[in-house]
VMD Tcl script that builds the backbone (N, CA, C; Angstrom):
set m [mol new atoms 483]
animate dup $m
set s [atomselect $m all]
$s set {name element resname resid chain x y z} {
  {N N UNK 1 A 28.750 -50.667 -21.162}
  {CA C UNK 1 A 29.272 -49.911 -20.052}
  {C C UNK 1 A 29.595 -48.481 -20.457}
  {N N UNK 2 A 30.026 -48.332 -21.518}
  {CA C UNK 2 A 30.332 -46.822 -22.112}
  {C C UNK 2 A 29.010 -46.420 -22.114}
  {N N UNK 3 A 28.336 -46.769 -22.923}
  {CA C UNK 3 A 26.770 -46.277 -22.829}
  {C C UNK 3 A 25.858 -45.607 -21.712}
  {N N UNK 4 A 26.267 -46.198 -20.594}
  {CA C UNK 4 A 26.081 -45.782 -19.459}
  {C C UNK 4 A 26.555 -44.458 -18.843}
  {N N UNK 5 A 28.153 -44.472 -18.747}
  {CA C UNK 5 A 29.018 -43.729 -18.666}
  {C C UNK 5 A 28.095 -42.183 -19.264}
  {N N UNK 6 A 28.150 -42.249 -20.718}
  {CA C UNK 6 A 27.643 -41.721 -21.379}
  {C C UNK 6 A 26.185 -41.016 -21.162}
  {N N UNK 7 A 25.666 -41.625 -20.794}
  {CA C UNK 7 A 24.045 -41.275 -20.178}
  {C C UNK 7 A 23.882 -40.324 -18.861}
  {N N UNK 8 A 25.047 -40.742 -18.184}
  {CA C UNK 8 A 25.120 -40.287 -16.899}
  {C C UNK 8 A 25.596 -39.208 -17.296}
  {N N UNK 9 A 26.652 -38.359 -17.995}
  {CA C UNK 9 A 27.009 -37.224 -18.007}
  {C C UNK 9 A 25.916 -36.550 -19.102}
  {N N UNK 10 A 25.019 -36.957 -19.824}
  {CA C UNK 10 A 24.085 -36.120 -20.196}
  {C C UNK 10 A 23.307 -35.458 -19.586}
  {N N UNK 11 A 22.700 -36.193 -18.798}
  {CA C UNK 11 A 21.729 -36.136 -17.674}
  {C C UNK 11 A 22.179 -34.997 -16.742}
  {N N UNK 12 A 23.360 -35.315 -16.435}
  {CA C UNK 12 A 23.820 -33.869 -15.353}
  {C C UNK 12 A 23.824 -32.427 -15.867}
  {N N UNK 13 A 24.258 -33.005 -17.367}
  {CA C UNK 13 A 24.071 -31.627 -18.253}
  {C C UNK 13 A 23.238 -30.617 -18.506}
  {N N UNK 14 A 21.729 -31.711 -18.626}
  {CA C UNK 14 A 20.332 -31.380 -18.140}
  {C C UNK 14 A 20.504 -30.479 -17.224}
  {N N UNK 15 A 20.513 -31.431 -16.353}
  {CA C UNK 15 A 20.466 -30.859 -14.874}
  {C C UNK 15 A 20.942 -29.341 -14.726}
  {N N UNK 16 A 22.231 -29.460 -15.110}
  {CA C UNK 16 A 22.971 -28.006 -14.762}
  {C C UNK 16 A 22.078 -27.048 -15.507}
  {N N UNK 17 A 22.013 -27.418 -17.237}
  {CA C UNK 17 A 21.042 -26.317 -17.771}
  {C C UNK 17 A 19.875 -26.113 -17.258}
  {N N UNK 18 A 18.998 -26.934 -16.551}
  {CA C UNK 18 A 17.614 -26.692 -16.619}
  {C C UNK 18 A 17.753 -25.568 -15.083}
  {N N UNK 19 A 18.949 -26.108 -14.362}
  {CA C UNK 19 A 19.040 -25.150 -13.018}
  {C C UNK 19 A 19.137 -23.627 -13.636}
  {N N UNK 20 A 20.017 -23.011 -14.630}
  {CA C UNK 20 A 20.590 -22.417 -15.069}
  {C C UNK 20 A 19.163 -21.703 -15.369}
  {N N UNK 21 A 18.346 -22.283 -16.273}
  {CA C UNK 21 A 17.549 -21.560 -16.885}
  {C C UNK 21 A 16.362 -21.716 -15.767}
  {N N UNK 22 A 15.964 -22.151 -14.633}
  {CA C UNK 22 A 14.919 -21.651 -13.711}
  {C C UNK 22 A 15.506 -20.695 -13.100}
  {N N UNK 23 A 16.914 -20.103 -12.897}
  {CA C UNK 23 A 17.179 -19.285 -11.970}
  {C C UNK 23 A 17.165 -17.962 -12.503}
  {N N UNK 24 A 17.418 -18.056 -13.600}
  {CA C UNK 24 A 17.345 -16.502 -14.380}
  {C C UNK 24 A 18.518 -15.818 -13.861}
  {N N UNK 25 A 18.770 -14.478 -14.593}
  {CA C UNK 25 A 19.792 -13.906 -13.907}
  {C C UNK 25 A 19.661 -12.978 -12.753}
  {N N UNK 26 A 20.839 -12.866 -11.761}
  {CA C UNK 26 A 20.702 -12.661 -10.608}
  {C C UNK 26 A 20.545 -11.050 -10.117}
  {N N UNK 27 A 20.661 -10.749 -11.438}
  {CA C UNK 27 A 20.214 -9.038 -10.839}
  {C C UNK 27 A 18.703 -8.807 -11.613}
  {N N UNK 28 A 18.383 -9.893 -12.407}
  {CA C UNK 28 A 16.735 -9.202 -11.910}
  {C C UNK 28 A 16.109 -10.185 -11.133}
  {N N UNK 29 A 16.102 -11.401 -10.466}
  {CA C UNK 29 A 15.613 -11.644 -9.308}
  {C C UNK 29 A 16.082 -11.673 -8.364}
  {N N UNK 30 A 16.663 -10.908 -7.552}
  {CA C UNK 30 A 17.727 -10.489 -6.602}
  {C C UNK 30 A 16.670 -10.003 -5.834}
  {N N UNK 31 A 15.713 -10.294 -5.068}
  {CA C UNK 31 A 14.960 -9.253 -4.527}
  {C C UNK 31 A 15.365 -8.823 -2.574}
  {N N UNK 32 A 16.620 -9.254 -2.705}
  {CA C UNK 32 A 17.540 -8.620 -1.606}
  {C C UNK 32 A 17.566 -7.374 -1.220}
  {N N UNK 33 A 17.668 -6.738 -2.639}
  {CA C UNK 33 A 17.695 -5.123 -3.143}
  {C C UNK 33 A 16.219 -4.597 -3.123}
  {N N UNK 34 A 15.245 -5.536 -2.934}
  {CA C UNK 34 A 13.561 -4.583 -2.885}
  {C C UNK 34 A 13.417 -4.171 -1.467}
  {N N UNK 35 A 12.910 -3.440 -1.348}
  {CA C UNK 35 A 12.222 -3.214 0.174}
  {C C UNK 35 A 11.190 -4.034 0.504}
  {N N UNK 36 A 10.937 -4.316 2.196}
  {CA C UNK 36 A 9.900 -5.540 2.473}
  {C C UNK 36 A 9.425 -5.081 3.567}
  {N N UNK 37 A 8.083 -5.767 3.665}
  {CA C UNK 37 A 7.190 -4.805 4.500}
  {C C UNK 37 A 7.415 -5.871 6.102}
  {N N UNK 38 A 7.618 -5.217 6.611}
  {CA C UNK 38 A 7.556 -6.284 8.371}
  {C C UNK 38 A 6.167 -6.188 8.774}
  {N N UNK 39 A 5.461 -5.167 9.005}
  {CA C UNK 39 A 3.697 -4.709 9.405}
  {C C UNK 39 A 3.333 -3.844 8.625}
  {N N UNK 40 A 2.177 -3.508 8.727}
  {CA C UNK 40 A 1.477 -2.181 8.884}
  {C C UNK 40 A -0.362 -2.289 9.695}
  {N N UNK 41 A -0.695 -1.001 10.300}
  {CA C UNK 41 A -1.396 -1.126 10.508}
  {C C UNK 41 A -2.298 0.120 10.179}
  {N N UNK 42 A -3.752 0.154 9.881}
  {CA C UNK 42 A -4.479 1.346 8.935}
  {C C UNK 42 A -5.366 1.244 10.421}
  {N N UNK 43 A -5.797 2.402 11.638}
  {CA C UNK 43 A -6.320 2.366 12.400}
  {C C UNK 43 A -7.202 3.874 12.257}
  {N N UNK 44 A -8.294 4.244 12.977}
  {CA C UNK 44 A -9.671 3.133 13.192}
  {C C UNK 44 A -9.826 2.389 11.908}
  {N N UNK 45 A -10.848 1.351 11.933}
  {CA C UNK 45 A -11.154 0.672 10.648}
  {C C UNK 45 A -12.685 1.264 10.030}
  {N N UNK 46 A -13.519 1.761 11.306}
  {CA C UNK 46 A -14.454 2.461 10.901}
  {C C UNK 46 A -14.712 3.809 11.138}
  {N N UNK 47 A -14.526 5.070 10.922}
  {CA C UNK 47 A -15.137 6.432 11.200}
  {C C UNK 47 A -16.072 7.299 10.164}
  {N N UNK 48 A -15.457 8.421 10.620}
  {CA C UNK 48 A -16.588 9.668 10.194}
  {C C UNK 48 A -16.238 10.782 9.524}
  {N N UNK 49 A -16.368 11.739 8.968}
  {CA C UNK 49 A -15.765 12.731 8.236}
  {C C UNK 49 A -14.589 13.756 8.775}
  {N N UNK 50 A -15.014 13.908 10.273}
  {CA C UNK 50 A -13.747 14.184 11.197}
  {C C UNK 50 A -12.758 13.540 12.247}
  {N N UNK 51 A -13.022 12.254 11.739}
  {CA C UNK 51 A -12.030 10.927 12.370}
  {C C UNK 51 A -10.657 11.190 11.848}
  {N N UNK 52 A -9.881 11.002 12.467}
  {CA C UNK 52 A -7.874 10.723 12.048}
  {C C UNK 52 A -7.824 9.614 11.847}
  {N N UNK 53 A -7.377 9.057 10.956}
  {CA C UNK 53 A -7.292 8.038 10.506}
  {C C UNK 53 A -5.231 8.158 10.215}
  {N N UNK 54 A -4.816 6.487 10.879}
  {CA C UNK 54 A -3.348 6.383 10.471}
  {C C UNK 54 A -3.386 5.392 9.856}
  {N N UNK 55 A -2.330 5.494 8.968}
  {CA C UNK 55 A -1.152 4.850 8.204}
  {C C UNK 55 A -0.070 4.203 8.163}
  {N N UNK 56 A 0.223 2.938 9.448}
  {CA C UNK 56 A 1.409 3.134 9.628}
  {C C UNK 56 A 2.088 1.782 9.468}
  {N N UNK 57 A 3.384 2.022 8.700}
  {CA C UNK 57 A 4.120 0.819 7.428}
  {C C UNK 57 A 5.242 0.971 8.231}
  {N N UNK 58 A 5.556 -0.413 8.482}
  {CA C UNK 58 A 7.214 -0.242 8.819}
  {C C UNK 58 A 7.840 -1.804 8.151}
  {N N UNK 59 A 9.125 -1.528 7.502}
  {CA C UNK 59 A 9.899 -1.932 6.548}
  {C C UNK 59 A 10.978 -3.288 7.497}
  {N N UNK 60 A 11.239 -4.619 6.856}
  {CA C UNK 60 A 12.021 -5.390 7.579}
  {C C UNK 60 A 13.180 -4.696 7.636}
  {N N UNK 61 A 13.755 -4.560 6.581}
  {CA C UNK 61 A 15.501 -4.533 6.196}
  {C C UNK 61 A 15.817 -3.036 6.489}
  {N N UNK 62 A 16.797 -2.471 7.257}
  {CA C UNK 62 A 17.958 -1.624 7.397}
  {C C UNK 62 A 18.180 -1.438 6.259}
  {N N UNK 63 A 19.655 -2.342 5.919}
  {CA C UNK 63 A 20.342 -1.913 5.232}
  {C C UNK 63 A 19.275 -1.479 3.225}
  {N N UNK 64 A 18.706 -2.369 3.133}
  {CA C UNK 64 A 17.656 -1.655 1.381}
  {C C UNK 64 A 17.057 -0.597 2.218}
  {N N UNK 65 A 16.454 -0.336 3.691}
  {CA C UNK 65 A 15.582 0.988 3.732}
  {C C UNK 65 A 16.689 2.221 3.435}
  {N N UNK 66 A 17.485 2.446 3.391}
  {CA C UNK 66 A 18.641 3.242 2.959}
  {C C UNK 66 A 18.398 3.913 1.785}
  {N N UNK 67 A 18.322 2.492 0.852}
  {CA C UNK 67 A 17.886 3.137 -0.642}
  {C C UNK 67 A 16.455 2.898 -1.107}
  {N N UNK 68 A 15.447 3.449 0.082}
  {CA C UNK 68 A 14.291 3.442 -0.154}
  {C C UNK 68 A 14.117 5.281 -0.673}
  {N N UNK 69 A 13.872 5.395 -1.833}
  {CA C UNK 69 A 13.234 6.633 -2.502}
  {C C UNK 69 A 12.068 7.151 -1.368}
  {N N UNK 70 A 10.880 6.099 -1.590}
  {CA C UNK 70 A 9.931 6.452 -0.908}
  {C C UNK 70 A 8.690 5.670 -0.457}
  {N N UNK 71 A 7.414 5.782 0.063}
  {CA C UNK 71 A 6.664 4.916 0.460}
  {C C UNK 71 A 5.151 5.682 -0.093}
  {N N UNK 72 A 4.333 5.441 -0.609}
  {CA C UNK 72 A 3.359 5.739 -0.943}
  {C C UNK 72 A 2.247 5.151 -0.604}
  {N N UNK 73 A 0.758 5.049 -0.590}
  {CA C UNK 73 A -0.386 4.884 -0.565}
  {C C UNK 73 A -1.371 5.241 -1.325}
  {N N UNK 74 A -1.576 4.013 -2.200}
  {CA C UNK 74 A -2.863 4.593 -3.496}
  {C C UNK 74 A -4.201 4.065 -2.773}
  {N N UNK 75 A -5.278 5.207 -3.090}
  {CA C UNK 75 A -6.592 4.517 -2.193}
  {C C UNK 75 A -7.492 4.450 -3.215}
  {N N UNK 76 A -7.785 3.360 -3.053}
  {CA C UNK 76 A -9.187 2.482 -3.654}
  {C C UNK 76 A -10.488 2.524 -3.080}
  {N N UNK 77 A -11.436 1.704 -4.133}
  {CA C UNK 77 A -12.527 1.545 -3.745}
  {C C UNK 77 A -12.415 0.148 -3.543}
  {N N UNK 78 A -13.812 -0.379 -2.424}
  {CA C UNK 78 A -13.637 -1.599 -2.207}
  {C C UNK 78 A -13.666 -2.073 -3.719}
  {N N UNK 79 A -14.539 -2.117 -4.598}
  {CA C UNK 79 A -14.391 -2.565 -5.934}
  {C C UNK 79 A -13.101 -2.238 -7.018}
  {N N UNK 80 A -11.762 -2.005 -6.198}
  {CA C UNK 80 A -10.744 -2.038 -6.782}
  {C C UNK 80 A -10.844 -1.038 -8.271}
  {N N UNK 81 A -11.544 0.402 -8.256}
  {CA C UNK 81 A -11.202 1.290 -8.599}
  {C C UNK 81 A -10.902 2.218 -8.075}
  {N N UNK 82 A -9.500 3.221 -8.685}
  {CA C UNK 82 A -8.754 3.756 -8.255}
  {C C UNK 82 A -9.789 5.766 -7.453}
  {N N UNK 83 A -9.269 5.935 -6.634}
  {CA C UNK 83 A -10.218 7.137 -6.167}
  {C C UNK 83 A -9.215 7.950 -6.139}
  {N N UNK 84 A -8.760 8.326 -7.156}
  {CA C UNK 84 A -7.746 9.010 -7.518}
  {C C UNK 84 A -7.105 10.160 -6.774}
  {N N UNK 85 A -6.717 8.985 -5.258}
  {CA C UNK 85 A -5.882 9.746 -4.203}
  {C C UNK 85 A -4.414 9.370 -3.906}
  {N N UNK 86 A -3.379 9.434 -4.043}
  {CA C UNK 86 A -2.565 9.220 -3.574}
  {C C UNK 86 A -1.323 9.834 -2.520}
  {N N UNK 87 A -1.418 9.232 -1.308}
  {CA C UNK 87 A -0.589 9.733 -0.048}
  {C C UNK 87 A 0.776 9.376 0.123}
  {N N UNK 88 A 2.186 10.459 0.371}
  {CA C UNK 88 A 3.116 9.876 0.506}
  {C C UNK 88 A 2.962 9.685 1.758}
  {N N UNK 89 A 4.028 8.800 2.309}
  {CA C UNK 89 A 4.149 8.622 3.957}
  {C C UNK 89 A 5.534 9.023 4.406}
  {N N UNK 90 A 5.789 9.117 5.761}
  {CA C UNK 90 A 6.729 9.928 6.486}
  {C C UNK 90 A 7.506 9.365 6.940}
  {N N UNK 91 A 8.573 9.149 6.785}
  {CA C UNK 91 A 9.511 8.498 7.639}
  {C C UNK 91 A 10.088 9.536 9.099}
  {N N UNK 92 A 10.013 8.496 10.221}
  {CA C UNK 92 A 9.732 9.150 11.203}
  {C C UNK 92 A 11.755 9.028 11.808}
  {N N UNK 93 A 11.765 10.313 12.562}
  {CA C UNK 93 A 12.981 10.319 13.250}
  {C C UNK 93 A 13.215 9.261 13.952}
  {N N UNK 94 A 12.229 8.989 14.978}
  {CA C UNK 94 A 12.795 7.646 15.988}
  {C C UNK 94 A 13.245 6.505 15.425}
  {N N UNK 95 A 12.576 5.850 14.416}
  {CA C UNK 95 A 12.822 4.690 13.679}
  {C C UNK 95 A 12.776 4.756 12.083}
  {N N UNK 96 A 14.151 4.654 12.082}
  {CA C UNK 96 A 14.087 4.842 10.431}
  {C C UNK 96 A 13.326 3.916 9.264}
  {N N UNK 97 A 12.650 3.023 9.934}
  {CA C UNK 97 A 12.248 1.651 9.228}
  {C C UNK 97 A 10.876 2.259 9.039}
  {N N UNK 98 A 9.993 3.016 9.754}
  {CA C UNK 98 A 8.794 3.457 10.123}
  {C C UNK 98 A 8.102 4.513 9.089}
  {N N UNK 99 A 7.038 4.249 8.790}
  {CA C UNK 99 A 6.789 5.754 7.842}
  {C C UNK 99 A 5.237 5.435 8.499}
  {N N UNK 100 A 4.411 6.733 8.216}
  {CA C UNK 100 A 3.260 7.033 8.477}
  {C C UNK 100 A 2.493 8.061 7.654}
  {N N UNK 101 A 1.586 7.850 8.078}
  {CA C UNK 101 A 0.460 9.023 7.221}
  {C C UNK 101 A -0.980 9.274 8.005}
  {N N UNK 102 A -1.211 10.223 8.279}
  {CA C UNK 102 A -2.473 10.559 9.175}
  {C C UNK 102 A -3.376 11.434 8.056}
  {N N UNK 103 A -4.538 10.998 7.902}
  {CA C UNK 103 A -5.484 11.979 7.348}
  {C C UNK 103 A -6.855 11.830 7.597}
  {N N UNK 104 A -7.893 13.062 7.456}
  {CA C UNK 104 A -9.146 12.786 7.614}
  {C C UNK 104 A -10.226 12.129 7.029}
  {N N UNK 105 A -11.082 11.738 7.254}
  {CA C UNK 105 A -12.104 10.879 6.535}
  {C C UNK 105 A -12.515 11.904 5.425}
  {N N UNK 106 A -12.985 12.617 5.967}
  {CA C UNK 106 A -13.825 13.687 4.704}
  {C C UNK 106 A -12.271 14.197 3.295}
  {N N UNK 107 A -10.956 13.769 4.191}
  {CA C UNK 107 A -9.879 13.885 2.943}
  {C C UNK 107 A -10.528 13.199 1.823}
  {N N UNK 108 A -11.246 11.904 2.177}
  {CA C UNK 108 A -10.920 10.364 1.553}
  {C C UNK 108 A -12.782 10.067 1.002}
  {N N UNK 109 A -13.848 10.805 1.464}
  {CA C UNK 109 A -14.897 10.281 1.311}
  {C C UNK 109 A -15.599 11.590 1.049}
  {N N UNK 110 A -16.419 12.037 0.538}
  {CA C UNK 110 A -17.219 13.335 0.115}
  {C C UNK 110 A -18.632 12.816 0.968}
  {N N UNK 111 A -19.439 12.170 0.673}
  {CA C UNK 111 A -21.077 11.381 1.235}
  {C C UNK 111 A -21.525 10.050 1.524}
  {N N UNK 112 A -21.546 9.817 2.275}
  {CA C UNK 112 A -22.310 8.504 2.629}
  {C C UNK 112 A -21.075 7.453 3.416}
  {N N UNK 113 A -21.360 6.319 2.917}
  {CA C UNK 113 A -19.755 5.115 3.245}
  {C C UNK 113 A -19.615 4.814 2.456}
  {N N UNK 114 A -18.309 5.015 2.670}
  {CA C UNK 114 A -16.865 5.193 1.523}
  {C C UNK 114 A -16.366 3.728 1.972}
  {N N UNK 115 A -16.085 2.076 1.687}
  {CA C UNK 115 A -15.264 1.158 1.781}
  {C C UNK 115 A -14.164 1.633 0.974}
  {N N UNK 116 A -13.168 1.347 1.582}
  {CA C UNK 116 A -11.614 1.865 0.530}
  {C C UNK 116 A -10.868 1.065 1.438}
  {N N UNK 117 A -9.424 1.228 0.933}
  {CA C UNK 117 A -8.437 0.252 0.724}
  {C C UNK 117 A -6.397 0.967 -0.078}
  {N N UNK 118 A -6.016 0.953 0.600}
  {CA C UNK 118 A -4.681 1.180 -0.162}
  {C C UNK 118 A -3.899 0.335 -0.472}
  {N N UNK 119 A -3.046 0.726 -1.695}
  {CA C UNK 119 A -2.243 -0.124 -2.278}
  {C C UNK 119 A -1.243 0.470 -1.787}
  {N N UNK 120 A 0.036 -0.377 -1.254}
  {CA C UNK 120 A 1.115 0.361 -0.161}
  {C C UNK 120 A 2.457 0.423 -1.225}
  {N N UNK 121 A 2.881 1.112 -2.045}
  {CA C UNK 121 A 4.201 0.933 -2.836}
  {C C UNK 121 A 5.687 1.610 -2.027}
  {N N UNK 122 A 6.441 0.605 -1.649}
  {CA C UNK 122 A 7.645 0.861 -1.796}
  {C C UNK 122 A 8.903 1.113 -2.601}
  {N N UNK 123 A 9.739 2.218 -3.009}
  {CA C UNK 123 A 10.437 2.112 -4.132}
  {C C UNK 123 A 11.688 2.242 -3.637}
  {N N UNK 124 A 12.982 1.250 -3.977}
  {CA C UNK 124 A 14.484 1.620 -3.795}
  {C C UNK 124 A 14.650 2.557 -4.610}
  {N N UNK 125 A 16.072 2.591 -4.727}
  {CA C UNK 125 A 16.773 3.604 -5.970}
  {C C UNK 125 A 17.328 2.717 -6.864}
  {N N UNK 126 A 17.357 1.869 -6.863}
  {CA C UNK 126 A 17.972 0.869 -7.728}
  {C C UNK 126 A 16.639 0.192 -9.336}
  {N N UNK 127 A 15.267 1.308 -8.432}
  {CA C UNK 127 A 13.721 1.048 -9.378}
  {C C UNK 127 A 12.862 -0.348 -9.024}
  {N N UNK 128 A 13.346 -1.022 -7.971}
  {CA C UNK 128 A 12.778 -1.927 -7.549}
  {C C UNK 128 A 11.641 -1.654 -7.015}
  {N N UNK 129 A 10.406 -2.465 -6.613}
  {CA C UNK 129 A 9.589 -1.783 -6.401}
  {C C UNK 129 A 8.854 -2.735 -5.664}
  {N N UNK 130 A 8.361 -2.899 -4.336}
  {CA C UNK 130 A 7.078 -3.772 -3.627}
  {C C UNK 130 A 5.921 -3.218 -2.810}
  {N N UNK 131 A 4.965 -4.027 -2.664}
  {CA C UNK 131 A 3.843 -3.276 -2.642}
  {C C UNK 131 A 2.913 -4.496 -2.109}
  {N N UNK 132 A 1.835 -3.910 -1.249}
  {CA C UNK 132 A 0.705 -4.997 -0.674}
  {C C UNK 132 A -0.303 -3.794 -0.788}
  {N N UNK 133 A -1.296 -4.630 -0.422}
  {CA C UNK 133 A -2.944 -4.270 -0.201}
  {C C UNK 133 A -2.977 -4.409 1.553}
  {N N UNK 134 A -4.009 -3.169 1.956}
  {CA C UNK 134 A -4.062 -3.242 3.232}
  {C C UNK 134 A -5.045 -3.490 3.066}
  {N N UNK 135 A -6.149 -3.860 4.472}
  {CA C UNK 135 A -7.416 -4.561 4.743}
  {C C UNK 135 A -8.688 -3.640 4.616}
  {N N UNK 136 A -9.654 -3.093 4.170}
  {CA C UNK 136 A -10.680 -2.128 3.972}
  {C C UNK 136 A -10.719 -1.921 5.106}
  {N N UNK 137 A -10.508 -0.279 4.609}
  {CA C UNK 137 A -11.700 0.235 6.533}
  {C C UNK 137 A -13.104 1.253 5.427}
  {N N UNK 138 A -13.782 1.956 6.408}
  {CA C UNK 138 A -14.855 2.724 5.935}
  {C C UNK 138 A -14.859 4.110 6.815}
  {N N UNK 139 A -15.280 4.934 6.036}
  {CA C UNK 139 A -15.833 6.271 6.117}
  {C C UNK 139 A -17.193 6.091 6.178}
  {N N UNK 140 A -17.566 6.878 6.956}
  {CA C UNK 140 A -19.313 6.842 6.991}
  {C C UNK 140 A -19.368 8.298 7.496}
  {N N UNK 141 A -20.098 8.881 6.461}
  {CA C UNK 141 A -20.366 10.718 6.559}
  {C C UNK 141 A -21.747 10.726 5.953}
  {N N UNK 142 A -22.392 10.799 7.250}
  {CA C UNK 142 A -24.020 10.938 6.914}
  {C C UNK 142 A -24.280 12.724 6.479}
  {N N UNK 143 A -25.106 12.854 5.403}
  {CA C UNK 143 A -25.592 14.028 4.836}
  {C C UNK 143 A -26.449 14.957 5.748}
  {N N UNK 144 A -26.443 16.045 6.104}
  {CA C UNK 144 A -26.941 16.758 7.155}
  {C C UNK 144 A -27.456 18.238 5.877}
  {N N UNK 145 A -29.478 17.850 6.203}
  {CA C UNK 145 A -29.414 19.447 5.327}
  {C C UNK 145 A -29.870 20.306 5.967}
  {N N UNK 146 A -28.798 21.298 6.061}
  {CA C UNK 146 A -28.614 22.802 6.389}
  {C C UNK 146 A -29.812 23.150 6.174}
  {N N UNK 147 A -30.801 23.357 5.110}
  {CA C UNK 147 A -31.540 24.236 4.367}
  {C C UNK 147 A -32.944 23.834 5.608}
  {N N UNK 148 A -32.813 22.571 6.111}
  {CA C UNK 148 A -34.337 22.644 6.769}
  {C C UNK 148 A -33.971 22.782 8.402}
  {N N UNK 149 A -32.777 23.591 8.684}
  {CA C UNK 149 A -32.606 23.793 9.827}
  {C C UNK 149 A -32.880 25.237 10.455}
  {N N UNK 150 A -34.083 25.773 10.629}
  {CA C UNK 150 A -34.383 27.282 10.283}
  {C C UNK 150 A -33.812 28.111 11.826}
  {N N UNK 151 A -33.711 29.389 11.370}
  {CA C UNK 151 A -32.743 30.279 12.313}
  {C C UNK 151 A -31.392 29.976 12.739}
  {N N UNK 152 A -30.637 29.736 11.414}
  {CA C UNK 152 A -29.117 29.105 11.734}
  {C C UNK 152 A -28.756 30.339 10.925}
  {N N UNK 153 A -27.334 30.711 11.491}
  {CA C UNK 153 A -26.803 31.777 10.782}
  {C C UNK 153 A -26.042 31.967 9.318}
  {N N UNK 154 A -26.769 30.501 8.902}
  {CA C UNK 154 A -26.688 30.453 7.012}
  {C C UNK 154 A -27.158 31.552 6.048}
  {N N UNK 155 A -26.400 31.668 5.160}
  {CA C UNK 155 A -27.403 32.532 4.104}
  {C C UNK 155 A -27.943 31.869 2.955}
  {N N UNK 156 A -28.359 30.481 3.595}
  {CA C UNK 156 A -29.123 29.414 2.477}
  {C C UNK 156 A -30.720 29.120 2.961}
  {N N UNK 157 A -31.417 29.137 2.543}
  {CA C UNK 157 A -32.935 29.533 2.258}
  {C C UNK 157 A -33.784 28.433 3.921}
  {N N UNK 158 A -33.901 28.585 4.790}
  {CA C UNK 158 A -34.510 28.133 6.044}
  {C C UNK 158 A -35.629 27.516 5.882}
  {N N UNK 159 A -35.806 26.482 5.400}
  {CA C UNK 159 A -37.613 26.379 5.423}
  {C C UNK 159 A -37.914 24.559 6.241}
  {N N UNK 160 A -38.898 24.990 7.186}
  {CA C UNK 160 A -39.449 24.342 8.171}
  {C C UNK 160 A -40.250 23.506 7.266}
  {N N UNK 161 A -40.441 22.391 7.811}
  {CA C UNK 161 A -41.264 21.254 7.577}
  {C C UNK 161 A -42.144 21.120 8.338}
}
mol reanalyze $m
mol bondsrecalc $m
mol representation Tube
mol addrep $m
């Protein structure tokens, strides 16, 4: 009967430690303190070199958007290399939860179609930090040559085909 007794309070001991050690400590998984994304939406999904293209992220929590530093946008290639652009976004007067970013295709694409993609980072002040992937859209900027368009008021060489 002691034996028992005995067994039973080991076991809880377990217990308590093994809780102890899955929970880790509470200020680095606290993610109360990160910022969290409620939507966003990246609209059109397809344009052209003079298309507007938006950006627009809005945050669950009030009280962490407070100690949100800032909101960023890194843009990719569909093949998840970096196109070494990065956009801050705006937090807008009406809704403080809201940030945005408007820019042009030809910002984001030089020739042809561009598939891309942003990585959305949120940062508190506390250095916390969260972040998603938005859904690919495309740029499509077809090449137009000047040079075989003759009697245009270029000073690049006119020649007819």
């Amino acid at each position: 009967m002691i034996r028992r007794s005995h067994h039973w309070w080991l076991m809880a001991a377990m217990a308590l430690l093994l809780t102890g050690v899955g929970c880790g400590s509470p200020q680095n998984n606290n993610k109360t303190d990160c910022p969290s994304f409620a939507e966003y939406q990246l609209y059109p999904s397809i344009g052209a070199g003079d298309t507007v293209y938006e950006l627009y992220v809005r945050l669950k929590n009030a009280d962490v958007d407070r100690k949100v530093l800032g909101v960023a946008a890194q843009l990719f290639t569909s093949n998840d290399v970096s196109a070494g652009v990065t956009f801050d976004l705006v937090r807008t007067e009406a809704d403080h939860l809201r940030y945005l970013r408007t820019f042009r295709g030809a910002d984001v694409c030089d020739i042809g179609t561009c598939s891309l993609f942003f990585n959305v980072i949120a940062e508190a002040t506390n250095h916390c930090k969260s972040k998603f992937e938005t859904t690919i859209f495309q740029v499509v900027i077809d090449q137009t040559d000047d040079d075989a368009t003759a009697d245009d008021d270029a000073t690049d060489d006119d020649t007819t085909q």
